[in-house]
C-alpha positions in Angstrom: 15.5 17.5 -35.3 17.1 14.3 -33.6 16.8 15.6 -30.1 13.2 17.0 -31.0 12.0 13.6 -31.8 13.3 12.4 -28.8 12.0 14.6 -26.5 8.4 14.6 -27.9 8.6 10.8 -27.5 9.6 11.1 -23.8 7.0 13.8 -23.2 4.7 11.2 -24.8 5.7 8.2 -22.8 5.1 10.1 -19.5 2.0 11.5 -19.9 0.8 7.7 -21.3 2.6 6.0 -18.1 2.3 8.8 -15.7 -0.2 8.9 -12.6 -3.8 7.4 -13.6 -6.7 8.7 -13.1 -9.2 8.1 -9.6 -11.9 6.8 -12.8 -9.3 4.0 -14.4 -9.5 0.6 -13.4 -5.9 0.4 -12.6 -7.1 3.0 -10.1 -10.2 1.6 -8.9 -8.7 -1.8 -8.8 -5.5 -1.3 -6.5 -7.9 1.5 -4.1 -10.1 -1.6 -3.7 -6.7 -4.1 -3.1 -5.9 -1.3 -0.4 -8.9 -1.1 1.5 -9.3 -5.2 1.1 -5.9 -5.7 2.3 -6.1 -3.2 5.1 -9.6 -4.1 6.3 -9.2 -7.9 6.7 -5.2 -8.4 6.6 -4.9 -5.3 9.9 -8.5 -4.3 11.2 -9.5 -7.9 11.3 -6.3 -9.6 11.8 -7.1 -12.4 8.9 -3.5 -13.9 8.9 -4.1 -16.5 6.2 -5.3 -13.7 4.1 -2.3 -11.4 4.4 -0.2 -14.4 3.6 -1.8 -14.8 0.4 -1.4 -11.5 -0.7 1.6 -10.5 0.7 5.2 -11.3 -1.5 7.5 -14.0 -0.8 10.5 -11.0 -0.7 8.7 -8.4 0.8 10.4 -5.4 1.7 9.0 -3.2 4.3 10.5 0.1 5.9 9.2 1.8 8.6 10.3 5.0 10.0 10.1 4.0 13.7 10.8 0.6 13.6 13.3 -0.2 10.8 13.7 -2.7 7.4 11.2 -5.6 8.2 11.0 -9.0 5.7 8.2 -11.0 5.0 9.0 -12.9 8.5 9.9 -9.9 10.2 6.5 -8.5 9.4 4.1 -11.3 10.1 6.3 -11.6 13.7 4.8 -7.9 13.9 1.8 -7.8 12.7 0.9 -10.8 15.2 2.5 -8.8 18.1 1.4 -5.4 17.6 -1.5 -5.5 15.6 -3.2 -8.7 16.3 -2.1 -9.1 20.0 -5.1 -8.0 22.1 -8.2 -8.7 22.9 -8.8 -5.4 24.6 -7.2 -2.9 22.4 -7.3 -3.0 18.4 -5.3 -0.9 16.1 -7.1 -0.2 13.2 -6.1 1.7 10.2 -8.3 4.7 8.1 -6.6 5.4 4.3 -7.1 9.1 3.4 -9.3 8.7 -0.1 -8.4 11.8 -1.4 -4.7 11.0 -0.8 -4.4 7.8 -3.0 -2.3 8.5 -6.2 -1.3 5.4 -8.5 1.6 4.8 -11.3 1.7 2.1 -13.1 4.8 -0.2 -13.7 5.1 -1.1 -17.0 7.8 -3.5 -19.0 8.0 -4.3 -22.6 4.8 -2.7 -22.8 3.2 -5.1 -20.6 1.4 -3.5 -17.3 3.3 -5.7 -14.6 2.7 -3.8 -11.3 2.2 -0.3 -9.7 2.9 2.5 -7.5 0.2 3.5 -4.4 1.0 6.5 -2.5 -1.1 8.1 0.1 -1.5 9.2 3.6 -3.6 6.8 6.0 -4.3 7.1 9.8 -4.2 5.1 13.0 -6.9 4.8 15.6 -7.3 2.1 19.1 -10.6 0.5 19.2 -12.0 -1.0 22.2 -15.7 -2.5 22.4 -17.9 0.2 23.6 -16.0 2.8 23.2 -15.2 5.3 20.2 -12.3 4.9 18.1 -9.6 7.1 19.5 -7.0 8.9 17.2 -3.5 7.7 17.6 -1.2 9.1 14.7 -1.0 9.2 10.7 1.4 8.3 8.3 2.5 8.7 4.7 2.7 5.4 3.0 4.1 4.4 -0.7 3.5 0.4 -1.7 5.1 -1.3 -4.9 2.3 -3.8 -5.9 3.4 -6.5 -8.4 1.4 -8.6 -10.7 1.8 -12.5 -10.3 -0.2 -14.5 -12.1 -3.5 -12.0 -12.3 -2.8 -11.7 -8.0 -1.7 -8.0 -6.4 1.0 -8.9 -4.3 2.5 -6.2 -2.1 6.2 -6.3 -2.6 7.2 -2.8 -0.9 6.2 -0.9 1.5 7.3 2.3 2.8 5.8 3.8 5.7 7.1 7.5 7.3 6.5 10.7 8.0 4.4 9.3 11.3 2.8 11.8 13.5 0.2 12.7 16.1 
């Protein structure tokens, strides 16, 4: 009977702290941090932004270009994405792809799993956006003081 109890309260606990729903407002809130984040900290290159929202400790692996910190990253980001005035990366999240867990402790909602696929185009004035590759990508947002900061980032499985 022990073991029954037990199990009915993990079975319980998972499907109250498993993935959320696209209609929650965990889920609406972190697709809008995604597509915030994405659309003025890469496609616009706003710097002062990403610093705001990006964590102290950040953690980011890549698949082609290794463990980056928070310095690391910016170092990057200024390089590669923000570099050119001819030739803009800009990133495309597949909607249908975003999935969410909450991070919970004591009870108390303190950050959350995003996972989904997104994908990479060059844009040049004048032209069309061409296709350059996708990615699978899995972020650990944390909670500090009501803010989403990204924490962790995992980005792989790249292809063209």
């Amino acid at each position: 009977m022990k073991r029954l109890l037990i199990f009915i309260a993990c079975c319980q606990s998972s499907i109250l702290f498993g993935q959320v729903s696209a209609e929650s407002e965990l889920f609406i809130s972190l697709k809008a941090q995604d597509s915030i984040f994405f659309e003025r900290g890469f496609n616009q290159c706003d710097l002062e932004y990403l610093e705001s929202v990006v964590a102290d400790d950040l953690r980011f692996y890549h698949d082609q270009s290794g463990v980056q910190d928070r310095k690391v990253f910016f170092e990057n980001t200024k390089k590669y994405i923000c570099g050119s005035n001819t030739q803009k990366p800009i990133r495309k999240v597949e909607e249908s792809s975003l999935v969410v867990y909450p991070l919970y402790q004591n009870g108390n909602l303190y950050g959350a799993i995003q996972h989904g696929e997104h994908h990479f185009y060059i844009q040049e004035k004048g032209k069309e956006d061409v296709y350059t590759s996708s990615a699978k990508f899995t972020h650990v947002w944390l909670l500090e003081n009501e803010v989403w900061k990204l924490s962790e980032v995992l980005s792989y499985d790249h292809r063209n």
